[in-house]
Chimera marker file (.cmm) of the C-alpha trace (Angstrom):
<marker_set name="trace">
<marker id="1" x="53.548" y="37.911" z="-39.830" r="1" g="1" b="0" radius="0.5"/>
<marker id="2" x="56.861" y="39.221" z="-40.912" r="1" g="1" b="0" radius="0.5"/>
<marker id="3" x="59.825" y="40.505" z="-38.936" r="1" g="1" b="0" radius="0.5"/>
<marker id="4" x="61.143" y="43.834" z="-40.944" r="1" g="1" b="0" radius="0.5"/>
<marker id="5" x="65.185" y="43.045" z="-41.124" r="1" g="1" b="0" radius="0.5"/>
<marker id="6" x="65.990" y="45.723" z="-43.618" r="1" g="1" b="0" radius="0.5"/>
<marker id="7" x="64.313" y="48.912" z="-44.855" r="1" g="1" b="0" radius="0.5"/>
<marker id="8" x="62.102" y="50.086" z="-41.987" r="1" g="1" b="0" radius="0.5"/>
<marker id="9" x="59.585" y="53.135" z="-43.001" r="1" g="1" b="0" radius="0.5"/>
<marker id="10" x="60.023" y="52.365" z="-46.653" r="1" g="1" b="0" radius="0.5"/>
<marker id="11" x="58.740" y="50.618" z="-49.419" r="1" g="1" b="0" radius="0.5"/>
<marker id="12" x="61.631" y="47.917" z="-50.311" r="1" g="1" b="0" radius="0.5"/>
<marker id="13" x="61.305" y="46.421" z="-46.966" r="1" g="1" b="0" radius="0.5"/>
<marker id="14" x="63.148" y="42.875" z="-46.366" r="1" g="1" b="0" radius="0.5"/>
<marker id="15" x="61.491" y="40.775" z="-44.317" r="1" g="1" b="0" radius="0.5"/>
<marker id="16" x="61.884" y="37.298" z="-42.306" r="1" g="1" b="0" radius="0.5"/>
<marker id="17" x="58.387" y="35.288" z="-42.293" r="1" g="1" b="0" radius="0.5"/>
<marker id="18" x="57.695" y="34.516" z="-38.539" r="1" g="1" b="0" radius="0.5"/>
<marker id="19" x="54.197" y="32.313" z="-39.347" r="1" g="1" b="0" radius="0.5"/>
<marker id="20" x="50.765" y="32.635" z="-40.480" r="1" g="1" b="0" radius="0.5"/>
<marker id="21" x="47.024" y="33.537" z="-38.619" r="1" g="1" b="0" radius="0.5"/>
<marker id="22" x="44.583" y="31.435" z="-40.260" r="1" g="1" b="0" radius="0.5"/>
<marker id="23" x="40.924" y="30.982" z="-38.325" r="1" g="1" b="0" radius="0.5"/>
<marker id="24" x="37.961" y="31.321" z="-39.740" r="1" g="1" b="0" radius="0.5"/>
<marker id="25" x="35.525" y="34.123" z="-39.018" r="1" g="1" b="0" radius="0.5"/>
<marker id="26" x="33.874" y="34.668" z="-35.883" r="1" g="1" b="0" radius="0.5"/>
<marker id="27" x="30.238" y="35.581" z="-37.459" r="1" g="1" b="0" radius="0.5"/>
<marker id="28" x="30.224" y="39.710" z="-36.494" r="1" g="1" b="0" radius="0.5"/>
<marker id="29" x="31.282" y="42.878" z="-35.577" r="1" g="1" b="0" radius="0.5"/>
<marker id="30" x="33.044" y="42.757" z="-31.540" r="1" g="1" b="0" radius="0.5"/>
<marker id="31" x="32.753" y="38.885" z="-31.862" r="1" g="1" b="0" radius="0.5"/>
<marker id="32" x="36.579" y="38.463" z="-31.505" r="1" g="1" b="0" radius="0.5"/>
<marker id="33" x="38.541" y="35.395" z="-30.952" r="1" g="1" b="0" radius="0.5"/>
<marker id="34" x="42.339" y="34.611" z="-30.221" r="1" g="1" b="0" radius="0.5"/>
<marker id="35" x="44.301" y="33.045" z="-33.120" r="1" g="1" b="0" radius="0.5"/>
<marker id="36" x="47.847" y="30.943" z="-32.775" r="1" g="1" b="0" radius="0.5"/>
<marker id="37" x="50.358" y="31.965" z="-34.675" r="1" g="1" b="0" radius="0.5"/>
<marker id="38" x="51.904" y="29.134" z="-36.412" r="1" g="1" b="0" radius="0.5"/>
<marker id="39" x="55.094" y="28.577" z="-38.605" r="1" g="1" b="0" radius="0.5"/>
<marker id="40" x="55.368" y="26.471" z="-41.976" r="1" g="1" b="0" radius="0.5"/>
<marker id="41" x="54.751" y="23.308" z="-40.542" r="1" g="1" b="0" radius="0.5"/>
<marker id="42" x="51.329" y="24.339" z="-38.807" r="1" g="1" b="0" radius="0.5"/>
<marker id="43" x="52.854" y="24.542" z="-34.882" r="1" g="1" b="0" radius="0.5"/>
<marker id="44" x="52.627" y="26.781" z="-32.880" r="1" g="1" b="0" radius="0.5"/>
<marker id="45" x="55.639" y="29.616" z="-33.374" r="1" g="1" b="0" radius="0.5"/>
<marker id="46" x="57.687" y="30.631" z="-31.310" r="1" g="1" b="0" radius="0.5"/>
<marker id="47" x="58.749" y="34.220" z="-31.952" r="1" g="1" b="0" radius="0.5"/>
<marker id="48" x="61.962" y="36.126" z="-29.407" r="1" g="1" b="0" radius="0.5"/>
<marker id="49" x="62.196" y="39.643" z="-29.694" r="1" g="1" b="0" radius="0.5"/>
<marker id="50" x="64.665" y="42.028" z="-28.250" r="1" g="1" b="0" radius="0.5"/>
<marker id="51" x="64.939" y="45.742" z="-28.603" r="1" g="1" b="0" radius="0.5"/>
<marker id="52" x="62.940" y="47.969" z="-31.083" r="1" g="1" b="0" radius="0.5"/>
<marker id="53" x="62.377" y="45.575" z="-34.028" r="1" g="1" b="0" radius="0.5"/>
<marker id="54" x="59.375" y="46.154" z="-36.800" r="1" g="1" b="0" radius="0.5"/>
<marker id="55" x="56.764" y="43.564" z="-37.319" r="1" g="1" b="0" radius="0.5"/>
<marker id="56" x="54.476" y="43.515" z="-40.678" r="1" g="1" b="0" radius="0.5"/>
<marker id="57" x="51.211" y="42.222" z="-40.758" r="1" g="1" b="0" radius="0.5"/>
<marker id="58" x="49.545" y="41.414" z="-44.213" r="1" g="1" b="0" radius="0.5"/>
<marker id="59" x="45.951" y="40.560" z="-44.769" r="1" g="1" b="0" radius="0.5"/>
<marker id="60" x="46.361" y="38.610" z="-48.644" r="1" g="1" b="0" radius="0.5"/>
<link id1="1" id2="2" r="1" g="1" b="0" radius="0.2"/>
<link id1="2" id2="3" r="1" g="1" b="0" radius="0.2"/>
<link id1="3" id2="4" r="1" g="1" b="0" radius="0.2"/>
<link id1="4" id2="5" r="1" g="1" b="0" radius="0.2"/>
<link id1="5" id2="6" r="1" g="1" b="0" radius="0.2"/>
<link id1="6" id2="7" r="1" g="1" b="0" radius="0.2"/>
<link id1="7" id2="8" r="1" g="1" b="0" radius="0.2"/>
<link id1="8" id2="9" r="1" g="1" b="0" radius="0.2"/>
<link id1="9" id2="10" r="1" g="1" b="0" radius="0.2"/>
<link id1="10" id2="11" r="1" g="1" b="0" radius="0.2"/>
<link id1="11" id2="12" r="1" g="1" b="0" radius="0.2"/>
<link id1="12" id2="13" r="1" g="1" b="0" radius="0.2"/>
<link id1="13" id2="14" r="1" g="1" b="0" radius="0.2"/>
<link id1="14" id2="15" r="1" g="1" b="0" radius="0.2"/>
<link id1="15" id2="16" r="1" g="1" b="0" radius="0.2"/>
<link id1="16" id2="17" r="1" g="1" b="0" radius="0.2"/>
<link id1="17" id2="18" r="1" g="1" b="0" radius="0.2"/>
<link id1="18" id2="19" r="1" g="1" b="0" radius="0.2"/>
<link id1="19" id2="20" r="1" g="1" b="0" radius="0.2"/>
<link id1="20" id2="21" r="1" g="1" b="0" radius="0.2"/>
<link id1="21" id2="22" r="1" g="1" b="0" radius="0.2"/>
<link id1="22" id2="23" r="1" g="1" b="0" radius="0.2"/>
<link id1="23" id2="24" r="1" g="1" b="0" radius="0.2"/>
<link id1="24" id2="25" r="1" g="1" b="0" radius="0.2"/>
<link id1="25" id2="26" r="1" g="1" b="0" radius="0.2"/>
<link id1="26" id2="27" r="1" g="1" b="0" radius="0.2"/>
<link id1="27" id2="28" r="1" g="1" b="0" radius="0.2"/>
<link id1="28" id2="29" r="1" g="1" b="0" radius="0.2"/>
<link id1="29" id2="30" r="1" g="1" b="0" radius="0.2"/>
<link id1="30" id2="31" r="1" g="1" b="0" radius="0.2"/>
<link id1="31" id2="32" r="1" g="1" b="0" radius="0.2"/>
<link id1="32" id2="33" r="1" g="1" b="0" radius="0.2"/>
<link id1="33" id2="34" r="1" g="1" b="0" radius="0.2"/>
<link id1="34" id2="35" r="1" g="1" b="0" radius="0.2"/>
<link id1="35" id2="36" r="1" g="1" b="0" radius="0.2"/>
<link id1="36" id2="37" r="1" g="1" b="0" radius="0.2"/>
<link id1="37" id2="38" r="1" g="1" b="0" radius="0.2"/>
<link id1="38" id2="39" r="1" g="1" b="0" radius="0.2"/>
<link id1="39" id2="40" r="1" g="1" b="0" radius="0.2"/>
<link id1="40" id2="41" r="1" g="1" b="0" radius="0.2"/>
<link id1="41" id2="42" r="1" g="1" b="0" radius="0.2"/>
<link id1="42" id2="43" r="1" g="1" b="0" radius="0.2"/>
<link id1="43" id2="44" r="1" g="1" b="0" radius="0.2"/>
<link id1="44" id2="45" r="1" g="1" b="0" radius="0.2"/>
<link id1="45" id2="46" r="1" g="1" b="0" radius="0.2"/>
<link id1="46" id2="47" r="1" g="1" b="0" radius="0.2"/>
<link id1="47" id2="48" r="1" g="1" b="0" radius="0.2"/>
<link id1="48" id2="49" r="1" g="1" b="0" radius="0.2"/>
<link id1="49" id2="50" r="1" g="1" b="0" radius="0.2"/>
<link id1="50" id2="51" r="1" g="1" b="0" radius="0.2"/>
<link id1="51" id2="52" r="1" g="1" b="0" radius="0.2"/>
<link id1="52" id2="53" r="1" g="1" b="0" radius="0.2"/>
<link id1="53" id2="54" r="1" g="1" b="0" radius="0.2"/>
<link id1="54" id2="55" r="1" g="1" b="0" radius="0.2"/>
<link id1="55" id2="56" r="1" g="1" b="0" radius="0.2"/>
<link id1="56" id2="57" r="1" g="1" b="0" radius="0.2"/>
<link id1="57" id2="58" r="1" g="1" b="0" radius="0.2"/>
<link id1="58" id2="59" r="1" g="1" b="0" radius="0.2"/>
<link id1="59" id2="60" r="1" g="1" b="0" radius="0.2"/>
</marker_set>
């Protein structure tokens, strides 16, 4: 997960990395499950937000 610090709605965004989601899959469709996000060091992150900021979520 990625906070968007420059370039919002285009295609040369800059970004800050926040953490990563890593779980493995729940086994089906509607089976969902809640995933930590964690930083570089594998705790737990902890993310503040204030005002209309853009997050980016990529799935490589």
């Amino acid at each position: 997960m990625d906070l968007v610090t420059a370039g919002v709605g285009s295609s040369n965004q800059t970004v800050q990395a926040l953490g990563t989601f890593k779980a493995p899959g729940t086994g089906g469709w509607g089976n969902d499950g809640l995933v930590p996000l964690k930083d570089s060091s594998g705790n737990a992150a902890v993310v503040s937000l204030g005002g209309v900021q853009t997050l980016r979520f990529d799935t490589a």
